[in-house]
N, C-alpha and C positions, 0 to 999 in steps of 0.2 A: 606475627598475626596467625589465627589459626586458618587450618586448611580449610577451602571452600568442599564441598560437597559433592559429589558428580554420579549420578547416575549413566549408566552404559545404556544402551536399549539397541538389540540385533536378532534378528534370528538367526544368524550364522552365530554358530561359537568362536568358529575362526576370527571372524571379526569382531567378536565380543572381548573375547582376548586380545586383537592387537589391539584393540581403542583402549579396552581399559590395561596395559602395559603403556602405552603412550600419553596416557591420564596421571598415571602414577607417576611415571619419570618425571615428572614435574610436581617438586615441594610443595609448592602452593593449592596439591589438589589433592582430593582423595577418594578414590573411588568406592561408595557407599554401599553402593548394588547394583546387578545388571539385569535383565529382562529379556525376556526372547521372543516376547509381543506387544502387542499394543495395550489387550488387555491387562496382563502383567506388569509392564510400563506404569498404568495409569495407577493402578494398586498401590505398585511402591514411593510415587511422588506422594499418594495421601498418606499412607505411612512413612515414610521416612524423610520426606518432607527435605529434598536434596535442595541444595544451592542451586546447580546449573545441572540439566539433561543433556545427553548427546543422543541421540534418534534417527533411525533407518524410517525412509520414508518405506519401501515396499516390505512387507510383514504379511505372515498368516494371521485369521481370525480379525482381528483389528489393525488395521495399516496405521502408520506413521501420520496422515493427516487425523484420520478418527483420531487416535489418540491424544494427536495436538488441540484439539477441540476440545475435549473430554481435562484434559489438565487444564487449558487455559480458562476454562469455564468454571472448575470446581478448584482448583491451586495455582492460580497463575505462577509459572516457573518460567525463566528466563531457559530457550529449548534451542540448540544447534541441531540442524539436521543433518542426515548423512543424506546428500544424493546421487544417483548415476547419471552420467553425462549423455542419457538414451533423451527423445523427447519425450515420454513418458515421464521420465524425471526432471528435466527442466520445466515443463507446465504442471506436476506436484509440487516442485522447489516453491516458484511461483505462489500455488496456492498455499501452502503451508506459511511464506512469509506474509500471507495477507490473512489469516488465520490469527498471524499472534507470532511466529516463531521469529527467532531474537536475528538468529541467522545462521548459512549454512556453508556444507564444506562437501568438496565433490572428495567421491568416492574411488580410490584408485582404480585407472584404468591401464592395461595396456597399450590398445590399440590408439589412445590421445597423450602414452607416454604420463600420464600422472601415476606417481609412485608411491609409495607408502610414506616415502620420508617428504613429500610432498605437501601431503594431504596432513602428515603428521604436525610440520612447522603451523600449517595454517591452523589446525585444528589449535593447538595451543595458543598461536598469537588469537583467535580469537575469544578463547579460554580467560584467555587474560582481561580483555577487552570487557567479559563480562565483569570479571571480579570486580575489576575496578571501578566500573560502573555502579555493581552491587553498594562496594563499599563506602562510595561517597554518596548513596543516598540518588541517584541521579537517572537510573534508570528507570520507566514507565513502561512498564506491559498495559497492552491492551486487548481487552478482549470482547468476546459479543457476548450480548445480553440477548434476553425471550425473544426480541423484537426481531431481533437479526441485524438490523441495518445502523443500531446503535456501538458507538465500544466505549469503554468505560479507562480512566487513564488510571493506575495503579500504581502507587509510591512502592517498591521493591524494599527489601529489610535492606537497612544501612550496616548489618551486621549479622555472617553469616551464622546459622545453627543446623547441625541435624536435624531438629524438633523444633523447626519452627513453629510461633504460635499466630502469627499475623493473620490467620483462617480461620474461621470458623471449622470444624468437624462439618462434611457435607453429607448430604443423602449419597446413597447410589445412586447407579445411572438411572436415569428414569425417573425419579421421584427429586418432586422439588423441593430444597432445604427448608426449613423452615427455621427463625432467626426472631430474636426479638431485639437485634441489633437496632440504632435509630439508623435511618437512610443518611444519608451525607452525598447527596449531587447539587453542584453550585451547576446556574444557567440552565436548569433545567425549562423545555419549554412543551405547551399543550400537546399531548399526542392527536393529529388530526390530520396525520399525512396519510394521503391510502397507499403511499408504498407501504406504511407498515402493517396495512391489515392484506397486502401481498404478501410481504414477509412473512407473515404468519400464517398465509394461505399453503407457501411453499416450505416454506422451513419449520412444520410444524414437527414435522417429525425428527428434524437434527437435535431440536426443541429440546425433545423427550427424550431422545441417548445421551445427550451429551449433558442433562441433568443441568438445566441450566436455572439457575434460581434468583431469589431478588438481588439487588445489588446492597453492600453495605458497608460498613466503616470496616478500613484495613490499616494497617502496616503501624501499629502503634499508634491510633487516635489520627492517622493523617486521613484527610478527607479525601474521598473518593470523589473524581468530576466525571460527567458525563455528559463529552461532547457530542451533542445533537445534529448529525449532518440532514435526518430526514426532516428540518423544517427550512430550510434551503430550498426557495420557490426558485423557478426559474424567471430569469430577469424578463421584464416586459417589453424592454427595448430590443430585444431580439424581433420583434411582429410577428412571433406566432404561437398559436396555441398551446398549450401545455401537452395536452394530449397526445399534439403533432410530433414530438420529442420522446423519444423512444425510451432514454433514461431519465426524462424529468421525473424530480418529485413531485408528485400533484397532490394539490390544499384540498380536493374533493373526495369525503371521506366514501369508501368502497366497503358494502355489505362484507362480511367474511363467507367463503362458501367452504366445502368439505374441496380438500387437495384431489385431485383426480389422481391420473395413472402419471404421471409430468415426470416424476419422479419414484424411484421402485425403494419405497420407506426399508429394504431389507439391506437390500447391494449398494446402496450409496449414499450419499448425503450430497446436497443444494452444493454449486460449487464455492461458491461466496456469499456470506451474508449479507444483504443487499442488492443484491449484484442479480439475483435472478429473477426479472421480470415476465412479463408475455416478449410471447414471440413475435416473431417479424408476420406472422403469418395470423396471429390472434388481434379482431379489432379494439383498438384503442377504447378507454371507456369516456363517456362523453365527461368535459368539464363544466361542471355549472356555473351559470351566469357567465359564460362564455358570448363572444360576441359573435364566434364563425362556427361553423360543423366540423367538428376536426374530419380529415379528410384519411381512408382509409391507407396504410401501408402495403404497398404490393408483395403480394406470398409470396418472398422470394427468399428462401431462405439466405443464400447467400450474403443478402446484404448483411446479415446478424454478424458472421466473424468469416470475412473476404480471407483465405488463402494467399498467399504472396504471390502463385503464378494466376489469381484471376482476377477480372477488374475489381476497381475498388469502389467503395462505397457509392451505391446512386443516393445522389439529394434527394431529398422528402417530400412529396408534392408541393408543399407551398413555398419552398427556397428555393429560387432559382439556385444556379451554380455561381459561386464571385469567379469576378476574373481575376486572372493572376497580379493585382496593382493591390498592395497593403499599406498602409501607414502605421500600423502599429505593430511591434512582435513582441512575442514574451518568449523568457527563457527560466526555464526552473532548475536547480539543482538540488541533488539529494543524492541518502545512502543508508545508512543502518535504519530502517522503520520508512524506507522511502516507499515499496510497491503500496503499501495500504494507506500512506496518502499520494501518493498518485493518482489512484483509482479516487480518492471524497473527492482534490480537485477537479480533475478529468470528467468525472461523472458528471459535477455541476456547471462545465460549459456546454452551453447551448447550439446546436448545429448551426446558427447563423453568424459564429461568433466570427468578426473581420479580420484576424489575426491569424498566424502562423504560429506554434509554438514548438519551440527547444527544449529538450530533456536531457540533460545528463543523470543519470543513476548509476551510481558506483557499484558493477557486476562483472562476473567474467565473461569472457564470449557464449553464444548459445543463448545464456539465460536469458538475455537480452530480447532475442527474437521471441521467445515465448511471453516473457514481460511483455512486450509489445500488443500479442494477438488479445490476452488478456486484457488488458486497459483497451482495445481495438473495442472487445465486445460487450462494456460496458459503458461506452460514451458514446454519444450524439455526433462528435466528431469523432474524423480518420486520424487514428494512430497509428504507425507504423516502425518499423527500425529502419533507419535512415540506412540510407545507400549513397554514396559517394557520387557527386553528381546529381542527383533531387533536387527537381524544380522545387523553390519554397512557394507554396500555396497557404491562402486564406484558410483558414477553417479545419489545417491540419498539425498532427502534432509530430516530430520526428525524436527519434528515443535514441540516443549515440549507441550504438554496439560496444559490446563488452571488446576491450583492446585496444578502443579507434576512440583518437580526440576528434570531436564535430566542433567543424566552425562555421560563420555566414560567409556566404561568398558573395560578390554582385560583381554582377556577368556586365562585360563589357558594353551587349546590345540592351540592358536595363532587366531589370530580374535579378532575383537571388535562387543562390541553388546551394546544397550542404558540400562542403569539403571536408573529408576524411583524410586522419594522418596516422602513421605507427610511429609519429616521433616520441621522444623520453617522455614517462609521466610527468606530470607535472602536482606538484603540491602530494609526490606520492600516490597518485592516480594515473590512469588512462581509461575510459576518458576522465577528463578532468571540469570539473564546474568552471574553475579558472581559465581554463583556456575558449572554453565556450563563450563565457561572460565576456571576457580581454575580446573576441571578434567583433561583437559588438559597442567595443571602443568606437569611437573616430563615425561612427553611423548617425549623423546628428538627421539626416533625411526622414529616419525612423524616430517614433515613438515608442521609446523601449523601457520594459517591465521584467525585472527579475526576480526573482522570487527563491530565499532558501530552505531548503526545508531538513527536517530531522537529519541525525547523522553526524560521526565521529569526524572528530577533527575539524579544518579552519578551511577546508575547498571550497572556492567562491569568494569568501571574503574580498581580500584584495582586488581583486577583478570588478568584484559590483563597489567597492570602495571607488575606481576609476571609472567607471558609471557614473557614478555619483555626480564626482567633480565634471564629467562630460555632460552633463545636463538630463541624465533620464529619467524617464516620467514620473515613475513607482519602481521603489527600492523594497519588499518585504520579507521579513523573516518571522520564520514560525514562533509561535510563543512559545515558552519554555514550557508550558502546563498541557500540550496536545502531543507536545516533542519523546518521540522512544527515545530518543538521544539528541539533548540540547548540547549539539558542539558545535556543528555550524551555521547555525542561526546563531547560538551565541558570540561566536569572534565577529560574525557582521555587526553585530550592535555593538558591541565593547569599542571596533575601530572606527564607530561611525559612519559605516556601509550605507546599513539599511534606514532607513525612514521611518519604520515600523514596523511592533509586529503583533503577530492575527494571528488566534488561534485556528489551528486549521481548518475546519467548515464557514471560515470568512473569508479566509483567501479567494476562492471562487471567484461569488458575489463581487469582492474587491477589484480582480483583476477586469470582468466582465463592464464594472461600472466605470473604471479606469479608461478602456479602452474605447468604451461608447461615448466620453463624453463628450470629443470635438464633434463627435454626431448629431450630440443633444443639440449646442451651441447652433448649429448652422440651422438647425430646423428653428 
């Protein structure tokens, strides 16, 4: 087979060199060109049109996120990042894989003992990871479109080239392409959410660098879908307003106004598409035909993204707090494309949702915690990285830490709290889907919901397979057509795990409706 493609991207030479000598030493790759910005970066993906990028997230003139925006908008490429294990790099990592980027690889350190030949194996095992993917047709990039809050799923060439042709030729940055391509989006639905004339209020300006243009037929005639998460209402059974919901989408369409100062259009860009609404401290705008006055959020900044040493989230004037007595839990698992659906589900529960939820997402330590604050400050409910010993409460979500399998524990005097372990991976992970799922065996007191989502390999399966047969509620797996990587959603369905599966912007809705319904009954 011939050699896949690899772009370098560093501003160190030093390390433009060892990446691209430990690119090389492996036949199956070949390194095309390197780059020593982001701008230069972005250049050579439109010329030289590489298989797979390797990418420093901190760069002069243009950083490694810019850049990731700028390719994934104008040449979707499959992008491994280089990051430092500082938090500056773990909340970059973060946003780069909610960007688009395929996935990353820390960057040798002394002081946490990562080495070069460390960093090297993984960098390659995940080299591979792409190829293979590339090769059978089965990877999905996604990226954002005008709107911001859209992304768009992408069939990757099933066959690599220097010169690819599956692009169009784009404008430069700044100037929108123009194409007499036909459109090709299935499900598409009315635009009439006012998050998006937000998005477009805040992210106009990302808009306009990152040269973002219409969407169109790609990868040899395959069609392009365009999964729509902003026409996602918030469910009614919650009892409260739209307004009251800090990341609800709301059906009430919003004037566009001129972006203020919110954002400095020179030194940065929005940090997530979607993701950046009003603040905690800006009033709600009213929803029409609404039945109550939404009721103002207290300036407090803090509630927006709670620190770990301070309290945590105040409820919203119209929710009281639940007590600590649930009857339903959900548990999610995921991995390769897992943070950017984390955030569509997470975003679309409701703060009065009666549940507890379980996360596993296959990361190393650190990322975790940042993962966490991230998804923290763009949902209605409390997300955090689990600690060992955590009360499980209603209404919140606990993310396993990178190292540590999370299971349910129920406490002797009645209550659940999480249990952390450093035993063997399991299924090739720690934490593990399967070990999470397996606690909630034998829990028939619970109404329990799992749910898998993108990502390599078969973790979870088995475990929600024994779910199954244990009676729980809702078994689902992501559809193959939302999925960056249909692997393990796909082995839940082939062994007859899951129950079904939903493209990702219905999972929500699904689990949300799942959980309300003995609610519904009794009323």
């Amino acid at each position: 087979m011939k050699a896949f493609t690899v772009l370098v991207v560093d501003d160190s030479p030093f390390m433009r060199k060892l990446v691209g000598d430990l690119v090389a030493g492996d036949a199956a790759f070949e390194v095309v060109g390197t780059a020593a910005d982001g701008a230069d970066a972005v250049r050579q993906v439109r010329e030289l049109r590489p298989d797979i990028a390797v990418m420093d997230l901190e760069m002069p003139e243009i950083n490694g996120l810019e850049a990731l925006k700028r390719i994934m908008a104008e040449c979707p490429t499959p992008v491994i990042m280089m990051s430092a294990v500082t938090d500056r790099g773990t909340r970059d990592t973060i946003r780069a894989l909610q960007y688009g980027a395929f996935d990353f690889v820390r960057k040798p350190d002394g002081a946490l003992k990562l080495d070069v030949s460390h960093m090297g194996e993984t960098l390659i095992e995940k080299l591979h990871i792409a190829r293979e993917l590339l090769a059978s047709g089965e990877l999905r990039l996604r990226r954002m479109t005008a709107e911001g809050a859209e992304a768009m799923v992408i069939q990757a060439d099933a066959e690599p080239s220097p010169d690819r042709t599956d692009m169009e030729p784009k404008a430069p940055p700044g100037e929108v392409a123009e194409t007499s391509a036909p459109l090709y989006i299935e499900n598409q639905e009315p635009e009439h959410s006012a998050s998006r004339a937000l998005d477009r209020e805040t992210h106009e300006s990302a808009a306009e660098q990152a040269g973002l243009g219409p969407n169109r037929r790609l990868s040899n005639g395959a069609a392009a879908q365009e999964e729509t998460a902003a026409s996602i209402d918030r469910p009614a059974a919650s009892g409260k307003s739209l307004s009251e919901i800090p990341s609800a989408r709301r059906t009430t369409p919003k004037p566009l106004t001129p972006a203020k100062d919110k954002y400095d259009r020179k030194s940065r860009l929005p940090e997530m598409a979607g993701l950046a609404g009003k603040s905690a401290a800006e009033p709600s705008a009213p929803v029409a035909n609404s039945s109550k006055s939404p009721k103002p959020i207290p300036p407090d900044p803090a509630l927006k993204r709670p620190q770990p040493d301070k309290p945590p989230k105040a409820p919203l004037p119209s929710a009281p707090r639940q007590t600590e007595s649930f009857t339903d839990i959900v548990a999610i698992g995921t991995s390769t494309g897992g943070p950017r659906a984390l955030h569509e589900v997470l975003s679309a529960i409701p703060a009065s949702f009666p549940a507890p939820i379980l996360i596993v997402q296959h990361m190393p330590p650190k990322f975790t915690h940042s993962l966490a604050q991230r998804l923290d400050s763009c949902s209605a409910i409390e997300v955090r990285e689990a600690a060992d010993g955590d009360r499980v409460l209603p209404g919140q979500a606990y993310l396993a830490p990178g190292g540590k399998h999370l299971k349910l524990i129920k406490e002797a005097g009645g209550g659940y709290k999480i249990g952390l372990t450093e035993e063997d991976p399991v299924s090739g992970h720690r934490p593990s889907v399967d070990v999470m799922f397996g606690s909630l065996v034998g829990r028939r007191e619970l109404r329990r919901h799992a749910v898998l989502m993108t990502g390599m390999g078969s973790d979870g399966a088995k475990a929600m397979k024994a779910l199954r047969e244990d009676g729980a509620a809702t078994l689902i797996a992501e559809a193959e057509e939302t999925c960056v990587v249909y692997g393990m959603p796909r082995s839940a369905m082939e062994c007859g795990a899951a129950q079904t599966a939903l493209p990702l912007h219905r999972i929500a809705p699904e689990l949300v409706k799942s959980v309300e319904k003995p609610k519904a009954k009794q009323l």
